[in-house]
N, C-alpha and C positions, 0 to 999 in steps of 0.2 A: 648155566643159563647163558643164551648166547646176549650178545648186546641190545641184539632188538627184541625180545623178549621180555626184558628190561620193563620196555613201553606199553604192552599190552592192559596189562590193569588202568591205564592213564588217558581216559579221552578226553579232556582239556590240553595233554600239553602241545606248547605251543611249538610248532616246526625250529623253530630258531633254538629253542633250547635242547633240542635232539642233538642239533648242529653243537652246539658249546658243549654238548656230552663227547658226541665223537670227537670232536677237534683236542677233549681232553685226554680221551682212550686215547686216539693215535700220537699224544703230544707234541700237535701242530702249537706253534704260534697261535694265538685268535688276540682281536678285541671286539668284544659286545661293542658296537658304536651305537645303536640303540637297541628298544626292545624286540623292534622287527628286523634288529638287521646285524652282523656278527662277519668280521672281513678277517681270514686266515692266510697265512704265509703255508705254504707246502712244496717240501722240496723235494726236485726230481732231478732226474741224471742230467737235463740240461740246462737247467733254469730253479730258479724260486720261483714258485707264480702265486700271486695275487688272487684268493677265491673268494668273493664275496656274494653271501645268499642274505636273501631279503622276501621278507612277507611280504605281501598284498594283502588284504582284506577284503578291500574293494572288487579286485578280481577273481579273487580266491587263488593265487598262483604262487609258490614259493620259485623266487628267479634267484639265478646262479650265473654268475661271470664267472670266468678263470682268466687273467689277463697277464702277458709280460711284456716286457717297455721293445721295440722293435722303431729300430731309424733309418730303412733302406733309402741307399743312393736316390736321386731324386730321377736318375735316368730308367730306374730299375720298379715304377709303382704298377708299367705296365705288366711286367714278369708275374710281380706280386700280386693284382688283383686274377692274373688267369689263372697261376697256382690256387690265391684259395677258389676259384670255381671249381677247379679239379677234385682239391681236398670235400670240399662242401659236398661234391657230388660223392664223396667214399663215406663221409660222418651218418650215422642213421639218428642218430638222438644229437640234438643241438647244433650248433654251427658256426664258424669262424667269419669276425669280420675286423676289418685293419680301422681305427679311430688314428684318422689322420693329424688331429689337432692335439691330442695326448699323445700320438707315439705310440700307439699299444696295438698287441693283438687280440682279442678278443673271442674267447669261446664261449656262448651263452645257448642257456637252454631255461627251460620255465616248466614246475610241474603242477599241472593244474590240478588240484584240490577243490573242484566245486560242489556242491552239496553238502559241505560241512566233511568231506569224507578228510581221511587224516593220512597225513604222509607217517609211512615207519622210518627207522633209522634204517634199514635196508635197500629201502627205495632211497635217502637223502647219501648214504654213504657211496652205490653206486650212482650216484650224479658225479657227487665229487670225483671219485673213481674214474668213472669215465673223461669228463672233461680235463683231468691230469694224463692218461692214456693219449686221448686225442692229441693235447699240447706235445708231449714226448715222442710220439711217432712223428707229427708231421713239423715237427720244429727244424730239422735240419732240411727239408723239402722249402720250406721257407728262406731260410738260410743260402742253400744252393741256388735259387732261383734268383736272391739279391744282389748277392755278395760272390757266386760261384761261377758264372759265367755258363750259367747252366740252363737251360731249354724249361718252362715249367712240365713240361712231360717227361725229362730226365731225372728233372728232380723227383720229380712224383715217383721214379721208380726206387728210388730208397727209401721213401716213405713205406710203399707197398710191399717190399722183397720183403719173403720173409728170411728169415737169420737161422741156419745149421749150423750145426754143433755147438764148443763152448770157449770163448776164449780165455 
C-alpha cells in the first residue's frame, strides 16, 4: 500500500498531520510548533532549507514556505531582484521572493482546500517536493548573479541547462 493510500479511509485528518507522517517516512527533522503548523529541516545538495506548512481554516489554504538564510553584497540586490523575476517567470507552481529584513529566500506556494475538499499526501509530498526542486536548481543562479559577477541572464542559464551524462 503506497503511503497515500494510507489516508483514504480518513476524512477528518487534518493536512498537518499527513505532513508529520511524511516528514516521518522520509526522516526529515520536523517540530509540531502547533496543531496547525509543523516546520521541517530537508536536506539538499546545496543547502538545509527550512519548510514550514501551515493550516488556515479561515481560508481553507494549507501554505508552505521553503526558506534558506541569503546576505547578497548590498551592491548586488539589483542583480538579485531581476534574477528572481527571471526565475518567477520559469516556476509554474509557487514562487520566490527575497525577505530583506530576515535575510532569506523565500519559496511559497498555498493549496487551496475550499469546500471541505481534503489535501492527500501526494498532493502535500509533491508541494514539498517541488519547492526543494525549485530551491536546488535555481540556487546557484542566485548565487552567481550575487556573488559571481554574472549577468542575471547568465546566470539564469545554469539554472536552465540541462546536465548530460554522469559525473
Amino acid at each position: 500500500m503506497s503511503l497515500s493510500e494510507q489516508y483514504l479511509d480518513y476524512e477528518d485528518l487534518h493536512p498537518i498531520d499527513i505532513v508529520e507522517t511524511l516528514a516521518t517516512h522520509h526522516d526529515w527533522d520536523f517540530d509540531r510548533v502547533a496543531d496547525d503548523q509543523i516546520a521541517m529541516a530537508i536536506e539538499g545538495q546545496w543547502r538545509t532549507y527550512s519548510v514550514t506548512l501551515a493550516w488556515s481554516g479561515y481560508d481553507e489554504t494549507l501554505r508552505m514556505i521553503c526558506t534558506f538564510d541569503m546576505e547578497p553584497p548590498e551592491g548586488a540586490m539589483a542583480q538579485l531582484y531581476e534574477v528572481l523575476n527571471l526565475v518567477n517567470d520559469k516556476c509554474w507552481a509557487g514562487a520566490f521572493s527575497y525577505w530583506a529584513e530576515q535575510k532569506l529566500m523565500v519559496y511559497r506556494y498555498g493549496l487551496i482546500l475550499a469546500g471541505d475538499q481534503l489535501a492527500s499526501a501526494g498532493q502535500i509530498a509533491c508541494m514539498v517536493d517541488t519547492a526543494v526542486m525549485a530551491a536546488e536548481r535555481y540556487y546557484p543562479a542566485f548565487q552567481l548573479a550575487c556573488w559571481g559577477n554574472r549577468s542575471p541572464a547568465d546566470a539564469m542559464q545554469v539554472a536552465i541547462a540541462e546536465g548530460y551524462g554522469r559525473a
